[in-house]
N, C-alpha and C positions, 0 to 999 in steps of 0.2 A: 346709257349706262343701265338704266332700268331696264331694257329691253334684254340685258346680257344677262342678269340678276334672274329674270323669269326664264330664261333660257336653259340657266345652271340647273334650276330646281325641278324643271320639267323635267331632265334628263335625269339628276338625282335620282327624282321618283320613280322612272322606268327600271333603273336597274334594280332598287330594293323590291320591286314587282316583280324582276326576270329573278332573284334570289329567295322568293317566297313561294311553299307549294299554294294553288289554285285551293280555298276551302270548299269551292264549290261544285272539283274536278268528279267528286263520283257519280255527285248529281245531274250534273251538264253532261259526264261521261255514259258509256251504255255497260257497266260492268254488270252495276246493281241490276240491271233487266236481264241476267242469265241463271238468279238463283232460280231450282227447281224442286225447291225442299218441301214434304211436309214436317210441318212442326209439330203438331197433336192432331189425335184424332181419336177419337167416340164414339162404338157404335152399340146396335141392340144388342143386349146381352152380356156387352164387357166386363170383364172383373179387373179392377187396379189400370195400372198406365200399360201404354204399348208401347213395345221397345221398338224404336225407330233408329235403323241402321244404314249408313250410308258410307261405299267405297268408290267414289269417282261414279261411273253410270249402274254400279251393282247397287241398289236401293232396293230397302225390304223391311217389310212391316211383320213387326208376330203380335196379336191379340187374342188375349186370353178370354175364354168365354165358357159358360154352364151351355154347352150345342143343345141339351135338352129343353132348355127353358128358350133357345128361341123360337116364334113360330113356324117361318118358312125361311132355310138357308138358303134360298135362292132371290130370297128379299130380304135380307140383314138393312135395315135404316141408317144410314150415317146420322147418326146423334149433333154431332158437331167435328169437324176439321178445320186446322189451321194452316196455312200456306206462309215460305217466305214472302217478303214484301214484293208487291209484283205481281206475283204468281199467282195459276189460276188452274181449276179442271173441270171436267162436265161432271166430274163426280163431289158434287159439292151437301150441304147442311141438308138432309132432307132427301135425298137423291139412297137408292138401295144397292148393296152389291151381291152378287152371286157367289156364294160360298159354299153353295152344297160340293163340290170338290174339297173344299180345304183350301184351295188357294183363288185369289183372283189378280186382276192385275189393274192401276189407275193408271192415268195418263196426268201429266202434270206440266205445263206449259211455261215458260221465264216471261218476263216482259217483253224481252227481245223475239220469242214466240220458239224457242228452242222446248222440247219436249223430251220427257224422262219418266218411263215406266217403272213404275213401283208396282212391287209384288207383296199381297196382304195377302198372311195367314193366319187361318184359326187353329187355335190349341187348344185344347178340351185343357180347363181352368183346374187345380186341385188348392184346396186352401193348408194352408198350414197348421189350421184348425180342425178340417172336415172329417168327420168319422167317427168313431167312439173311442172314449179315453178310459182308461181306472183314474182311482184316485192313487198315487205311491206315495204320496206324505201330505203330510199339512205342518207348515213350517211357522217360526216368527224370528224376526230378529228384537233383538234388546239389549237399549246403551243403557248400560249399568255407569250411569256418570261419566262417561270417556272423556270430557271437557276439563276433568279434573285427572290430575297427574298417576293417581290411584284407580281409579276409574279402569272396569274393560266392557267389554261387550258380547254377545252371546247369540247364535243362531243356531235354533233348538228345534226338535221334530216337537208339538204340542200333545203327541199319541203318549208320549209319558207324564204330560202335566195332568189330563184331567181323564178320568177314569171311563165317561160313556163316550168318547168321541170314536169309540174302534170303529163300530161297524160302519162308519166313514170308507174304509180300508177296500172295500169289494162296491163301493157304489160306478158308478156308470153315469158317464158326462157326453152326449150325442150333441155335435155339432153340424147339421145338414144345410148347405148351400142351397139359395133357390134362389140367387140373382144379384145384380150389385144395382146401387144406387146411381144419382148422375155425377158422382166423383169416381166411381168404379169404384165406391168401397162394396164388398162382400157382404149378404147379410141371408138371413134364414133361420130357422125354427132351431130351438135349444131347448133339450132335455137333459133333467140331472136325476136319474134314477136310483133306485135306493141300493139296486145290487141283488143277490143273493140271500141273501140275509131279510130283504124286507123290512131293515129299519136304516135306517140315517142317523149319523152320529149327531149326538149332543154336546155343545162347547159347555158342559157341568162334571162337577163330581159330588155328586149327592152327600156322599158320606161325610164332603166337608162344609156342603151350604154353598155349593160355587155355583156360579149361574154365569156364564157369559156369554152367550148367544149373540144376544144384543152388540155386544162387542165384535165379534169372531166371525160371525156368518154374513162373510161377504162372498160367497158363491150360490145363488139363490137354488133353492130343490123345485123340482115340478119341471111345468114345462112356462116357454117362453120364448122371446126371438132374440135372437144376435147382430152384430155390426159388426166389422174391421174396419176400423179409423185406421187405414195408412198413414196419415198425414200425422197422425197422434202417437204411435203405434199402442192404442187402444182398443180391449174388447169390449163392445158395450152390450152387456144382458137386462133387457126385458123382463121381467118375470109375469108371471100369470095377474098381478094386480099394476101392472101397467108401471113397476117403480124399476127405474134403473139404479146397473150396478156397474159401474167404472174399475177393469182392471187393465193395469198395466200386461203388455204381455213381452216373455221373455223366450225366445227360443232355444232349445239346448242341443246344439247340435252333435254335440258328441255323444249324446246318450238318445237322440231323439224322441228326446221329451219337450215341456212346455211347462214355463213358469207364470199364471196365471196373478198378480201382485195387486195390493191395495194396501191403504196407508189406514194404522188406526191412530185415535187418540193417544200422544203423549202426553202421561199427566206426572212426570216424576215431581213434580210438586206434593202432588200427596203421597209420597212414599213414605210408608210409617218405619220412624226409628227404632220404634221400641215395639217386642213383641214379634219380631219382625217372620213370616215367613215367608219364606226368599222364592219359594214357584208363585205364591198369591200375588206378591210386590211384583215378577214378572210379568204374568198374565193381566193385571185391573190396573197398572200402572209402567210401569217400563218397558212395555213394546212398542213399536213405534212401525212395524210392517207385519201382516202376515200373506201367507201365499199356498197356493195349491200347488205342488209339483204333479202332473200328469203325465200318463205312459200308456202305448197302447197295448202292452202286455202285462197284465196284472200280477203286483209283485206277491210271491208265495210268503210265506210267514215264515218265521223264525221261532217267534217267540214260545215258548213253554214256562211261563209262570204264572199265579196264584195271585192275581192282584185284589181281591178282596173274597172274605169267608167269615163268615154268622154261623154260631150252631145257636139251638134253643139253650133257653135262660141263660145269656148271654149278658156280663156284666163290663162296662165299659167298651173304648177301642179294639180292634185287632190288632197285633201286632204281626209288623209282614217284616224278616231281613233278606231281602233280595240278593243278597251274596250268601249269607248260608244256609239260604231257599228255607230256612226257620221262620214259621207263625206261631203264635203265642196267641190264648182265647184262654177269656178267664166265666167262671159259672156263676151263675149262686150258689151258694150252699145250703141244697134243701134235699140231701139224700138222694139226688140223680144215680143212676147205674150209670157208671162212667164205659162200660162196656157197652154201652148203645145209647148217645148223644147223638140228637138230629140236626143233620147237618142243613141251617134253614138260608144259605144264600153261598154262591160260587162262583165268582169271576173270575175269568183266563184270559190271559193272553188271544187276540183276536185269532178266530180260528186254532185256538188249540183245542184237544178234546183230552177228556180225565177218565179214570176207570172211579170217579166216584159221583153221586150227583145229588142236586136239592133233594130233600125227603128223606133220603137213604140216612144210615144211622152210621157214626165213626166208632172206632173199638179203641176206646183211652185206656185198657185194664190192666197193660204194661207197662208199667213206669209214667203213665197221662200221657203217654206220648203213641202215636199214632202215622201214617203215612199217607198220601194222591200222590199219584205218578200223573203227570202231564204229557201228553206229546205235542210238539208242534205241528204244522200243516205240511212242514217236509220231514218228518218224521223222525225227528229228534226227541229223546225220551229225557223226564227230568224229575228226581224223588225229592219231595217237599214231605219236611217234618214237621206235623203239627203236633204241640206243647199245649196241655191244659193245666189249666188253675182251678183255683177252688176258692171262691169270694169267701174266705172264713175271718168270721170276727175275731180279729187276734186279741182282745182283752179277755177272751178267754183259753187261750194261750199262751201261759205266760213265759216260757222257755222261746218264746218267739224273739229272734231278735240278734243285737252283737254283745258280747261280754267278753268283760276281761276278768284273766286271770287273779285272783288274789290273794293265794294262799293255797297249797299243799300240805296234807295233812294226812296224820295217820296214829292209828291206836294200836295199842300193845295192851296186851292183856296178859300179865307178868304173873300167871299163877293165882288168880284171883278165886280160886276155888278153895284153896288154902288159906288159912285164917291168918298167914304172916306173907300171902300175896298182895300184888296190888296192882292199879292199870293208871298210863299216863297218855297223855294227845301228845302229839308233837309235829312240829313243824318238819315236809322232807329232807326240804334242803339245808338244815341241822345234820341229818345224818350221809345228805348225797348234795354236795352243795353244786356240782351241777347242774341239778334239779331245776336252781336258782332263773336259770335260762327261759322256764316256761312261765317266769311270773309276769313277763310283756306281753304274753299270747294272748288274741282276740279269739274268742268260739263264738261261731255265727251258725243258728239257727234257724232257717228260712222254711215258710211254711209254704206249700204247695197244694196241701189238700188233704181230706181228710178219708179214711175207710171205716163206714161206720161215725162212728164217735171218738174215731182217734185220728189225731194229727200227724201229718206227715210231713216231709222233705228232705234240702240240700245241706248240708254240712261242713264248716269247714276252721280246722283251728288252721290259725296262722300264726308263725312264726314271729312276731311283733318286730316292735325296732331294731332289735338288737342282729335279726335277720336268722335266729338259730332258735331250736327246739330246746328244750332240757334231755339232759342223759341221765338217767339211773344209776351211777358209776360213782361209785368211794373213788377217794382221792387218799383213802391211811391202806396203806402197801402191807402194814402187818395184818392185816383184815386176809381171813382166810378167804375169800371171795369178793370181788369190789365189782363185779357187774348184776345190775339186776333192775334191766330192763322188762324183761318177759315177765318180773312178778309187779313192778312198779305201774306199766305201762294200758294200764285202763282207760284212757282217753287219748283214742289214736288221733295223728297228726295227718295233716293236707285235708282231702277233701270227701265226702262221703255221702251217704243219706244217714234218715231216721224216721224213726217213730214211736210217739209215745200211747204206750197202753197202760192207763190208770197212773200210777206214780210209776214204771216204769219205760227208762228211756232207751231204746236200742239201736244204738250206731254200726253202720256199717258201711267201712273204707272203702279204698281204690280197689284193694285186692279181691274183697267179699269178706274178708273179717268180719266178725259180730263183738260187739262190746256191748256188755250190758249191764247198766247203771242205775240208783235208784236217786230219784228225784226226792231229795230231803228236807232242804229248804225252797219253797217256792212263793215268791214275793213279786213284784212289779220292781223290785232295784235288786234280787240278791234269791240266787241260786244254789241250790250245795247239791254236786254230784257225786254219789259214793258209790263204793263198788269193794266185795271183798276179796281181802289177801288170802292167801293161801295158810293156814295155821298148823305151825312147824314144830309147839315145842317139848317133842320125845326128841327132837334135836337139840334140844337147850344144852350146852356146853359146862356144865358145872366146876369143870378146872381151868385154871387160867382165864374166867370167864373175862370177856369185854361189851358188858354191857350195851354198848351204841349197836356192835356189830351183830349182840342175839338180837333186841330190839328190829332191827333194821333185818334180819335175813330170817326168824323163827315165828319170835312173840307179835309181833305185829299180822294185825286180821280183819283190818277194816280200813282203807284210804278214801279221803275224798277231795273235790278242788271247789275250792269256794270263787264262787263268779259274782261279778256286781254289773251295774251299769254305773 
């Protein structure tokens, strides 16, 4: 019975054997002895990997190579080659091929002893790097809080944050091959030249204390050497003091350019809440990348504007408004000829040129107001108006400033010659209570400069709350005449200039109107501007008279408006 029992199980075990593949069938087998692959291969001179291509017995190598930097192509070095398992050649680690053709051929042998001709060729190496670039931007990104639901973010050219970095614009980036390393990375001599220009931009803008170099200048000037880290895809630059500079690189293949990229310090921790302004907060605190965009055709300019101007005796900021190409420059006021102010500093737009320059003198004689024409570098022309001031101590102006309306008024002088004459004030809008309308009105005085020892400027009564001027106009229909604007109307409405010479003030409107006033009262809270009526009275009406309506259209010969603050 035992004897049957061993019997069962021997047979058992045969068949779970005939039902199981062999683990050790490829080993035992001769399949594995027919590969005849190279797997890699390295030689003098190589740049990056070799593409290695295989269709059944069609096998073929292409290696990239600087052919100038090897010494004899009829003796190229195999660096290192790998073979499938097995497999073997007489052109092995150490051994040289003939490539002054461009092509040669190896022999490559299986285990089984089966052999397959590979065909290697060389191809003159181009880097995706190599040559000389401009500079077409310098970029940064910055999250402005994005983690938070309010939050956005921003990727800006830095040519409008800080005012010296132009001449960056025209610099010149050489990148020359002279070999690759023993991964086939790429490497050789790196130049960043200044350009045209002769200077290299500065990550500052003076005018406001900005300095960030330290920060921003992550593509080194001078000269120095380069890497391509394939394996990374990393440029690595050397510079002239031995300190490298790690950039990301990006290819742009639709524009065939190059994104050159490195990470700065995020510190939005110290972003100041108060105070805040919003390019400094981007630039010393909420960027988080900046980068080189590069091109190898240098982009032309655009731009035509004024980004900063100094004249002498120069009192405070400039003011620039880039949309209505308007500067504003304010003086001291120490008797300047406003017709020859020297103009002592001029910023434009990279590459643009002006028909005006440092040293030369601007012509304010017109209204403080003056012109530069700028043109661009493709020849686009742009008029910028420059606006001058005049630093005048307004406490000695005292008409300087806003008021309002508080009182209309006017005298009659009812025969005071005559010993049973006599003269009375009265308020207008008593006899034109339309009038009534100009008692909201603000008169705004602004001083701009002075000619001489007299004060000048902009003008403007405004129509107050109520959104309307006063009229001159009776509302009594028995009134032989009920308009009388043109004799009322001494202090014209909307907007104007002036100037005051001595106790005289003279205004003049939109149209070129002259009004001319005399400054009566003059106080730090309280103004009185008067101006005389026209005196009418061989017109005085002695039948049926109506008093209100001679007053108001004959006897009256002096009005004035009383102003306060």
């Amino acid at each position: 019975m035992k004897k049957l029992y061993n019997i069962y199980f021997i047979v058992l075990a045969l068949i779970f054997v005939a039902c199981t593949e062999n683990p050790l069938e490829d080993v035992e087998g001769a399949d594995w002895q027919k590969e005849r692959n190279v797997v890699s291969i390295l030689v003098e001179g190589q740049i990056g990997t070799a593409i290695i291509e295989r269709n059944f017995d069609d096998a073929k190598i292409k290696i990239y190579a600087k052919t100038e930097n090897i010494a004899d192509l009829s003796k190229v070095e195999i660096k290192n080659i790998e073979f499938s398992y097995g497999a073997s050649s007489a052109n092995e680690k150490g051994t040289t091929l003939d490539l002054s053709n461009g092509t040669t051929k190896i022999s490559v042998a299986s285990g089984a002893g089966e052999s397959l001709d590979w065909e290697i060729s060389l191809l003159p190496f181009k880097s995706d790097l190599e040559g000389t670039w401009y500079v077409g931007d310098v970029r940064m990104y910055c999250d402005m809080f994005t983690w938070e639901s309010w939050g956005w973010e921003k990727n800006e050219s830095m040519f409008g944050y800080l005012a010296e970095l132009t001449p960056e614009l025209d610099n010149k980036i050489t990148f020359t091959v002279e070999g690759a390393d023993a991964k086939g990375n790429p490497f050789g001599k790196y130049e960043h030249h200044a350009g045209d220009d002769g200077a290299f931009g500065s990550y500052t803008d003076a005018s406001k204390g900005w300095d960030f170099n330290s920060r921003f200048r992550k593509i080194p000037t001078g000269n120095g050497t380069w890497l391509r880290d394939f394996e990374r895809n990393k440029v690595v630059i050397t510079d002239a003091n031995k300190v490298e500079h790690e950039l990301d690189l990006e290819l742009l293949t639709a524009t065939s350019e190059v994104n050159l990229k490195t990470e700065v310090p995020y510190l939005a921790e110290n972003f100041s809440w108060t105070d805040t302004d919003w390019s400094y907060e981007e630039l010393a605190h909420m960027s988080k990348v900046t980068w080189y965009t590069l091109t190898k055709e240098r982009v032309i300019q655009t731009g035509n504007s004024i980004t900063g101007l100094t004249v002498a005796d120069q009192v405070g900021d400039t003011q620039i408004d880039n949309d209505t190409k308007e500067i504003t420059v304010k003086i001291a006021d120490n008797g300047a000829n406003v017709s020859a102010i020297e103009l002592t500093g001029l910023n434009l737009s990279y590459a643009a040129t002006t028909d005006s320059s440092v040293g030369s003198t601007l012509d304010f004689s017109t209204a403080n107001t003056t012109t530069i024409n700028v043109t661009s570098e493709t020849g686009e022309s742009a008029t910028w108006t420059i606006n001058l001031q005049i630093d005048i101590d307004l406490s000695d102006v005292s008409i300087a400033g806003t008021w309002t309306v508080g009182g209309i008024s006017v005298y009659c002088d009812m025969f005071t010659w005559e010993t049973w004459g006599w003269e009375k004030t009265e308020l207008l809008n008593n006899y034109l209570p339309s009038a009534g309308k100009e008692l909201d009105n603000t008169i705004s005085f602004i001083v701009e400069g002075k000619n001489g020892d007299n004060p000048y400027g902009t003008y403007e009564n405004n129509s107050g709350a109520d959104g309307e001027h006063g009229n001159f106009i009776s509302d009594d229909t028995s009134w032989p005449e009920t308009e009388f604007n043109s004799r009322f109307r001494k202090v014209p409405t909307g907007t104007g200039t002036w100037e005051l010479v001595g106790d005289m003030v003279t205004i003049t409107d939109s149209t070129g109107a002259e009004f001319v006033l005399t400054l009566e009262v003059n106080s730090e809270t309280e103004i009185i501007l008067a101006a005389e009526v026209e005196y009418l009275s061989e017109l005085y009406n002695w039948t049926g008279t109506n008093y209100s309506y001679e007053e108001t259209a004959h006897m009256s010969n002096k009005m004035w408006y009383n102003l306060s603050k």
